[in-house]
C-alpha positions as a printed NumPy array, in Angstrom:
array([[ -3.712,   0.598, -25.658],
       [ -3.411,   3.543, -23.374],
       [ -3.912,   3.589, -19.919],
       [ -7.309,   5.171, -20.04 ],
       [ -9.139,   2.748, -22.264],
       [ -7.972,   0.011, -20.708],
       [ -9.618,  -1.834, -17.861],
       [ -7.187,  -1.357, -15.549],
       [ -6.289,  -4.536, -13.089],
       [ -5.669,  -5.351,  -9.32 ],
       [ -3.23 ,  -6.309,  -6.902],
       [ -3.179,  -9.324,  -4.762],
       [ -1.665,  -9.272,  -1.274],
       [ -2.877, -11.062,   1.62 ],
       [ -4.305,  -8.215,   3.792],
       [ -4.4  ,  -9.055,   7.673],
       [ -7.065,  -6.489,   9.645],
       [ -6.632,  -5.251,  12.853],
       [ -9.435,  -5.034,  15.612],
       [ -9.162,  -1.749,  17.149],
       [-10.509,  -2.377,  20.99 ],
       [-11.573,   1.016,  22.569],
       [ -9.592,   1.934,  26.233],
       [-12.325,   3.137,  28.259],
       [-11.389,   5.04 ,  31.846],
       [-14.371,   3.605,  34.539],
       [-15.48 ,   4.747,  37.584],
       [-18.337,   2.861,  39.583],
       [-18.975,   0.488,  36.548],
       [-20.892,  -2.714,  37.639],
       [-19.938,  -5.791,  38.112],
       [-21.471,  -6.817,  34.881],
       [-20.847,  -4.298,  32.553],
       [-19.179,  -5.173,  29.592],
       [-17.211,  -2.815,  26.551],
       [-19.66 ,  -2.832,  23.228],
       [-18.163,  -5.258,  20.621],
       [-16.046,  -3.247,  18.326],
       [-17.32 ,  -2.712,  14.545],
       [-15.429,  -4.626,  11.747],
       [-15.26 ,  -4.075,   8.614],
       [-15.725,  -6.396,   5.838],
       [-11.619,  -7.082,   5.658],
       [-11.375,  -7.254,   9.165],
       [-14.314,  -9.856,   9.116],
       [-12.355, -11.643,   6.739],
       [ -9.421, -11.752,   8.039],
       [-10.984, -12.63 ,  11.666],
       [-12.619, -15.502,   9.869],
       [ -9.535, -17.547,   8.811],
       [ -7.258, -16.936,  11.69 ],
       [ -8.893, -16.608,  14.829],
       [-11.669, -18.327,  14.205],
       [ -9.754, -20.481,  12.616],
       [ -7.242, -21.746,  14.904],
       [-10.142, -22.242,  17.592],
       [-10.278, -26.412,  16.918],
       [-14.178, -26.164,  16.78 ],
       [-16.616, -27.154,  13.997],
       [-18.508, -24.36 ,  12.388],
       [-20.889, -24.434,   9.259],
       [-19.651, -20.845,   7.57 ],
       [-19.695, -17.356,   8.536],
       [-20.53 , -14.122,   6.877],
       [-20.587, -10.554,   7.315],
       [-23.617,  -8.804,   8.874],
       [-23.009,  -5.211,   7.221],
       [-25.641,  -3.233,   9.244],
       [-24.346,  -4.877,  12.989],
       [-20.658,  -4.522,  11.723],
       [-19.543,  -7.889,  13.137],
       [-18.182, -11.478,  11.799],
       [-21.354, -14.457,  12.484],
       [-19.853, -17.466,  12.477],
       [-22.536, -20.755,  12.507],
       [-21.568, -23.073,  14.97 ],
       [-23.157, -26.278,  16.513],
       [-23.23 , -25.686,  20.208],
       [-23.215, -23.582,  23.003],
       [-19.595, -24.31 ,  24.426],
       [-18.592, -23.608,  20.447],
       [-19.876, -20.543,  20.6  ],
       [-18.56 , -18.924,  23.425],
       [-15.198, -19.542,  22.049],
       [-16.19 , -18.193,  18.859],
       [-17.484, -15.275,  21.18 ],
       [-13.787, -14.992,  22.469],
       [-12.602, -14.029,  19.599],
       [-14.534, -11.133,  19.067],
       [-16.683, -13.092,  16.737],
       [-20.592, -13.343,  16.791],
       [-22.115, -17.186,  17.312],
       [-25.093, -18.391,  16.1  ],
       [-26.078, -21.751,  16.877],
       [-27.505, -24.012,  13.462],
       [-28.672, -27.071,  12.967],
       [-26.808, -28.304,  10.095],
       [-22.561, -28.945,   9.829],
       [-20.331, -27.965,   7.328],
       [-19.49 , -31.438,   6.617],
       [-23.603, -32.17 ,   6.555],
       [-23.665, -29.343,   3.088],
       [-20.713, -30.419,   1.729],
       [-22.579, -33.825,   1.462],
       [-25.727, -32.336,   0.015],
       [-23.299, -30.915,  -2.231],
       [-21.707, -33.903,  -3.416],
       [-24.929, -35.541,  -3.834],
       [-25.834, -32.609,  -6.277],
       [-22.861, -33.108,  -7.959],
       [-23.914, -36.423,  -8.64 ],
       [-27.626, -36.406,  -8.987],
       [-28.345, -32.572, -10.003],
       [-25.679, -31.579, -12.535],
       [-27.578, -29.931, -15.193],
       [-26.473, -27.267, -17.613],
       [-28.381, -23.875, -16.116],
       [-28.425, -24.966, -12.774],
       [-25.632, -23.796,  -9.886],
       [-25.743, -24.151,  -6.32 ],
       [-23.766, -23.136,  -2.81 ],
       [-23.828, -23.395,   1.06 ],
       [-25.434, -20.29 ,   2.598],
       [-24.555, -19.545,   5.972],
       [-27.548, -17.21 ,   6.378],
       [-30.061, -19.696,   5.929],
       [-28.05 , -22.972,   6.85 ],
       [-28.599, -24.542,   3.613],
       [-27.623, -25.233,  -0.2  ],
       [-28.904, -23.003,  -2.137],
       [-29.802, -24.423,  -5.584],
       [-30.908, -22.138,  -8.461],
       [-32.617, -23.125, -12.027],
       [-32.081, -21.078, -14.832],
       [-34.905, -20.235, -17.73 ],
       [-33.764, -23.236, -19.617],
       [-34.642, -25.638, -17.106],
       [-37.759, -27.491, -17.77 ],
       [-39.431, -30.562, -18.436],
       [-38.063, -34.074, -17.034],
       [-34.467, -31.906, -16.588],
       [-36.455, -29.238, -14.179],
       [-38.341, -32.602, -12.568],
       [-34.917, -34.356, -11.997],
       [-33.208, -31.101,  -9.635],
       [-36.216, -30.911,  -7.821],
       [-35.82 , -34.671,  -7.501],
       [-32.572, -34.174,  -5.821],
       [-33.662, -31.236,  -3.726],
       [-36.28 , -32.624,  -2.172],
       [-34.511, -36.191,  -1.432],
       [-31.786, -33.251,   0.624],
       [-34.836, -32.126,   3.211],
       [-34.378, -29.143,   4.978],
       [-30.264, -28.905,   3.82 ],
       [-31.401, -27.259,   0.509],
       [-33.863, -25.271,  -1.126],
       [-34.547, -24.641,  -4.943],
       [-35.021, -21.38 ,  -6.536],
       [-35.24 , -20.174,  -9.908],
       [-34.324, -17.263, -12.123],
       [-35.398, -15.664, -15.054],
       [-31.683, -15.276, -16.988],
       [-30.228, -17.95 , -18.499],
       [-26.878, -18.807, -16.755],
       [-23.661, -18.127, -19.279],
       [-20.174, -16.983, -19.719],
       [-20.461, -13.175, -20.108],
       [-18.004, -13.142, -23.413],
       [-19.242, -11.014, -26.403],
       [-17.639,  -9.473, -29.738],
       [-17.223,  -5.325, -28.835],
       [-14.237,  -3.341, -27.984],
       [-12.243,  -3.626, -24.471],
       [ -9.32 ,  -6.493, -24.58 ],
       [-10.022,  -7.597, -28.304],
       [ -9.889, -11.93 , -29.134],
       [-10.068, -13.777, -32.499],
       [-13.91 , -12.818, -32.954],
       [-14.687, -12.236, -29.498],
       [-14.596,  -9.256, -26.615],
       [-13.478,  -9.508, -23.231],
       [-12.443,  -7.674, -20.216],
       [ -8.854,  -7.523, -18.618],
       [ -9.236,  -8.378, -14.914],
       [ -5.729,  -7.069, -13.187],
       [ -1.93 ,  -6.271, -13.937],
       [  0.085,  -8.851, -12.49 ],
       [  4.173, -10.273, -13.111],
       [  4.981, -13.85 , -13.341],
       [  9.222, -13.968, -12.911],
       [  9.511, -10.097, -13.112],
       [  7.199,  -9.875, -16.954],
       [  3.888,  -7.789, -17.021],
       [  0.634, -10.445, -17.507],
       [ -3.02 ,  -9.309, -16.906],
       [ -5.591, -12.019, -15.601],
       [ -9.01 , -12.23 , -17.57 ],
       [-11.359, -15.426, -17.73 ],
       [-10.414, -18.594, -18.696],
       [-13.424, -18.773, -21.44 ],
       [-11.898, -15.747, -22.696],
       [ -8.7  , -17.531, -22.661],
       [-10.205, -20.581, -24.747],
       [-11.563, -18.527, -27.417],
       [ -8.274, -16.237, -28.394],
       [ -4.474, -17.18 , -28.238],
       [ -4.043, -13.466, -28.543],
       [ -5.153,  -9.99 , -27.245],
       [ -5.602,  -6.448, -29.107],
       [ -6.225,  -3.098, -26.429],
       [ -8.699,  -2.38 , -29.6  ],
       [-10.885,  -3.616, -32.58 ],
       [ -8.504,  -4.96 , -35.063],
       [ -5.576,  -3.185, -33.213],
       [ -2.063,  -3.948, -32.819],
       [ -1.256,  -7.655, -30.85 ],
       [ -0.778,  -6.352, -26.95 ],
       [ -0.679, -10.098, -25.517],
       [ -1.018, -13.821, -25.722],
       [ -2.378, -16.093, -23.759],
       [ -0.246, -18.329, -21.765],
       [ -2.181, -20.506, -19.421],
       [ -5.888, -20.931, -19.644],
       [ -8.447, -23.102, -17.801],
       [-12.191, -23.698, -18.473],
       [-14.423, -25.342, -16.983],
       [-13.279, -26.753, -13.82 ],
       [-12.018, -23.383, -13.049],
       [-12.147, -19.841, -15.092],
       [ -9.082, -17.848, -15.264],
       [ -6.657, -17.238, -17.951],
       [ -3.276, -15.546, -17.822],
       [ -1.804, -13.279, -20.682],
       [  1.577, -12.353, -21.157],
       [  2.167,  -8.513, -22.518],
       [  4.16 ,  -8.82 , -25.625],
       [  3.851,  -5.033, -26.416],
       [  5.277,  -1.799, -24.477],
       [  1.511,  -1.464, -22.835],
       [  0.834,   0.376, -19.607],
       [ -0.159,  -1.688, -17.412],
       [ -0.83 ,  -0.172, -13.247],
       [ -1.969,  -1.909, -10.795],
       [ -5.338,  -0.302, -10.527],
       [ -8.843,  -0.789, -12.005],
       [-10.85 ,   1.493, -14.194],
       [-13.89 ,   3.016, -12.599],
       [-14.855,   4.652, -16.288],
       [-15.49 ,   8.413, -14.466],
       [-12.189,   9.038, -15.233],
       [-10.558,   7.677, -12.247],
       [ -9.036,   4.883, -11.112],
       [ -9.309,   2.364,  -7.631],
       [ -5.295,   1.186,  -6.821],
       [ -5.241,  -2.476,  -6.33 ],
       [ -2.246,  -3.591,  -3.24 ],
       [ -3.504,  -6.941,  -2.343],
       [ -5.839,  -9.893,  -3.443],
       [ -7.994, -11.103,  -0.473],
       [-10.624, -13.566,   0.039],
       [-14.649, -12.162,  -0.437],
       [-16.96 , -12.778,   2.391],
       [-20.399, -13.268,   2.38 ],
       [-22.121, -10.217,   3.03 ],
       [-19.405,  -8.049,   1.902],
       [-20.084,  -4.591,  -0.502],
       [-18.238,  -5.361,  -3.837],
       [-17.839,  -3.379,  -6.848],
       [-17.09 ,  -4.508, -10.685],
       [-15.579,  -3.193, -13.491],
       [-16.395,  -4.524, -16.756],
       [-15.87 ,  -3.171, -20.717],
       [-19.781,  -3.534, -21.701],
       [-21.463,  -2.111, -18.569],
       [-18.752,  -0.556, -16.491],
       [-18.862,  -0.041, -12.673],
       [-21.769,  -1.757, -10.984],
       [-22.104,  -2.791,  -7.086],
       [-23.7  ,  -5.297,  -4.975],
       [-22.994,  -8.056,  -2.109],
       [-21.422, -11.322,  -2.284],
       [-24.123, -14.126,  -1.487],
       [-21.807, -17.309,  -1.706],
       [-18.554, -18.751,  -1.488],
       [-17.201, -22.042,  -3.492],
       [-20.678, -21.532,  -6.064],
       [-21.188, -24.377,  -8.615],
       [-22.054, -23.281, -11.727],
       [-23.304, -25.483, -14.594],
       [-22.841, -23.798, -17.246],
       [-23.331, -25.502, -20.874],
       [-19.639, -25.706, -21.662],
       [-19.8  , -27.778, -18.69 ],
       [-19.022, -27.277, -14.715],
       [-17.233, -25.053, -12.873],
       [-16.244, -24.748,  -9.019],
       [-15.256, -22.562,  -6.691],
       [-16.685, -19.399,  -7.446],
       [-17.862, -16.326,  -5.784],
       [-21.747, -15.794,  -5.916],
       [-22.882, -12.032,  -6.01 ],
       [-25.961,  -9.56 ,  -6.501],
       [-24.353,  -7.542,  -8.912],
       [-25.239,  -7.454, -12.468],
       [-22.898,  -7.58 , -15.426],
       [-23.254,  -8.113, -19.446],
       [-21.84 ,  -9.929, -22.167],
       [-17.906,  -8.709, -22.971],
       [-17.5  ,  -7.94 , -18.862],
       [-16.003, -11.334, -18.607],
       [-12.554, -11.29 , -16.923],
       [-13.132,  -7.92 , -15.577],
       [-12.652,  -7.204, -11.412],
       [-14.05 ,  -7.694,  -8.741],
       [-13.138,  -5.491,  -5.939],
       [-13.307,  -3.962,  -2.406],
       [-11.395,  -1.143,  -2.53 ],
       [ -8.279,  -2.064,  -3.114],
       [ -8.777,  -5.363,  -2.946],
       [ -8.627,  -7.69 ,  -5.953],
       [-11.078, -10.191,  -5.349],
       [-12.049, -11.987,  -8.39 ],
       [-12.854, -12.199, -12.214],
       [-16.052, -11.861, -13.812],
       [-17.188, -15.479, -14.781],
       [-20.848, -15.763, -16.023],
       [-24.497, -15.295, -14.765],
       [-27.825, -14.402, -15.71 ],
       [-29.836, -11.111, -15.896],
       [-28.363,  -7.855, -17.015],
       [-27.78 ,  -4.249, -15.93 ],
       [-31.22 ,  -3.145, -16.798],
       [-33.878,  -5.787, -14.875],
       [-30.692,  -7.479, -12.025],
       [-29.321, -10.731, -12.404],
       [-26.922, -12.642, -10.328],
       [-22.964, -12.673, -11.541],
       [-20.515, -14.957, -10.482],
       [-16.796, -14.294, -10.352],
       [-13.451, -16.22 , -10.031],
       [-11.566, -15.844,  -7.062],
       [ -8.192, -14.109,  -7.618],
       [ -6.081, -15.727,  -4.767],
       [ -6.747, -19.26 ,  -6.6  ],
       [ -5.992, -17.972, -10.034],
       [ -2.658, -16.285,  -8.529],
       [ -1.551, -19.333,  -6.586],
       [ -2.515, -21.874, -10.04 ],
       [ -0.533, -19.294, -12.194],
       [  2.359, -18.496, -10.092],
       [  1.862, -14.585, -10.769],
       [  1.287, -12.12 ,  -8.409],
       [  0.039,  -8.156,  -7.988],
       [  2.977,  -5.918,  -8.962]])
């Protein structure tokens, strides 16, 4: 397959942003005058979020990135927490509800709520558990997640959309299955041997990859997991290009150096085979999905849209690799929600990493 038909693929490295704190010269400045908060960006939030904020021994209940104010929120529980959230060059915002309070309401879900079409996740905007319905949820199945909502209180709130929730895997032309089309996701090496990552439902359907309809083998899968988790890895077994970089199907390319960790709130592109390059914002971190092959955790939630035969492709942030197209609902023509894979997880369960 060459290079410029085929999805190209990302790099993972953990990236660690800098806070750039402006050196101002004053004269006469009052006692109570204080230097503007510097802008992050979305990295830098990231980053900010699982070190500093981190290492500060205090509960919070999630953070995300507030694009217009350029600056980290991070949901707290009281006032002394937040001023040494504040410290950090954070923002704190006082809520009502712990992490540890969702991760119950998510547990009870888990138990009491787990029906195919349904998927739900913290949100630290609203301080709650988001649960959505899919089309396909009606009748006593529809009656029993409100059920469980409702018994939650004011820790979750139910929504609904008009997609149906499902893998995005389709028969076309891109990374080419036993009857089936997906997308590659990025280049990586496993013991110094070119792989790409692409979804594990992908992964479950073909034990081996063609660059084009009823083209010559270009890989096999090697390690594949679905549901639970979606990611697959496939070893090259055929002299294939294979750059650490994503197609943006314009003719150029993105370079992938490092796989980070999305935050909520953050601008994110994807690349997929059916639909191409499409945009949006990540709405949710560790997302359960219930799909009907069954349940899977740990997923990014996002507003962009994506297709049939786009599963496996990227996720990124400019040369970030974030994560693998998993499934959702809607399409590229009325919106839909997409969810996606994260690509430090699948890196650290597969033992590869970016070139």
């Amino acid at each position: 397959m060459s290079p410029a038909r085929m999805p190209k693929c990302r790099t993972a490295l953990a990236v660690v942003g800098t806070v750039a704190l402006a050196t101002t010269t004053l004269t006469l400045q009052s006692a109570g005058a204080a230097p503007a908060p510097a802008p992050l960006t979305a990295a830098q939030a990231g980053d900010l979020a699982r070190t500093a904020v981190a290492a500060l021994g205090v509960e919070t209940a999630g953070s995300y990135y507030d694009a217009a104010a350029h600056r980290l929120v991070v949901n707290v529980l009281d006032r002394a927490a937040a001023n040494r959230v504040r410290a950090t060059g954070a923002d704190a915002r006082i809520v009502r509800h712990s992490a540890a309070e969702l991760d119950a309401a998510r547990r009870t879900l888990a138990e009491d709520a787990a029906v195919p079409g349904t998927s739900w996740a913290a949100d630290p905007r609203s301080n709650k558990v988001v649960v959505t319905a899919d089309s396909t949820v009606t009748g006593e199945r529809l009656a029993t997640v409100q059920r469980a909502v409702a018994a939650l209180g004011d820790k979750a709130v139910l929504k609904h959309t008009r997609g149906t929730l499902r893998p995005l895997i389709a028969g076309g032309d891109a990374i080419w299955g036993s009857g089936v089309r997906c997308s590659l996701g990025f280049n990586v090496t496993k013991d110094g041997r070119p792989y790409f990552l692409t979804a594990g439902h992908c992964g479950n359907a073909s034990a081996t990859w063609s660059g084009s309809r009823g083209g010559a083998r270009i890989g096999s899968t090697e390690t594949s997991t679905f549901p639970g988790s979606d990611y697959a890895l496939v070893r090259y077994t055929a002299n294939t290009a294979h750059p650490s970089a994503v197609d943006l199907y314009n003719g150029g390319q993105q370079s992938i150096s490092r796989a980070a960790d999305a935050v909520v709130g953050e601008q994110v592109q994807r690349s997929g085979s059916t639909t191409q390059v499409h945009g949006g914002e990540v709405t949710g971190l560790d997302v359960t999905v219930n799909y009907q092959e069954g349940q899977v955790d740990g997923l990014i939630g996002t507003t962009v849209c994506a297709e049939p035969g786009d599963s496996g492709g990227a996720l990124f942030d400019g040369d970030a690799a974030l994560g693998l197209t998993s499934g959702g609902s809607g399409d590229c023509s009325s919106g839909g929600e997409t969810f996606f894979q994260p690509v430090p997880a699948a890196l650290q369960a597969t033992g590869a990493q970016l070139p």
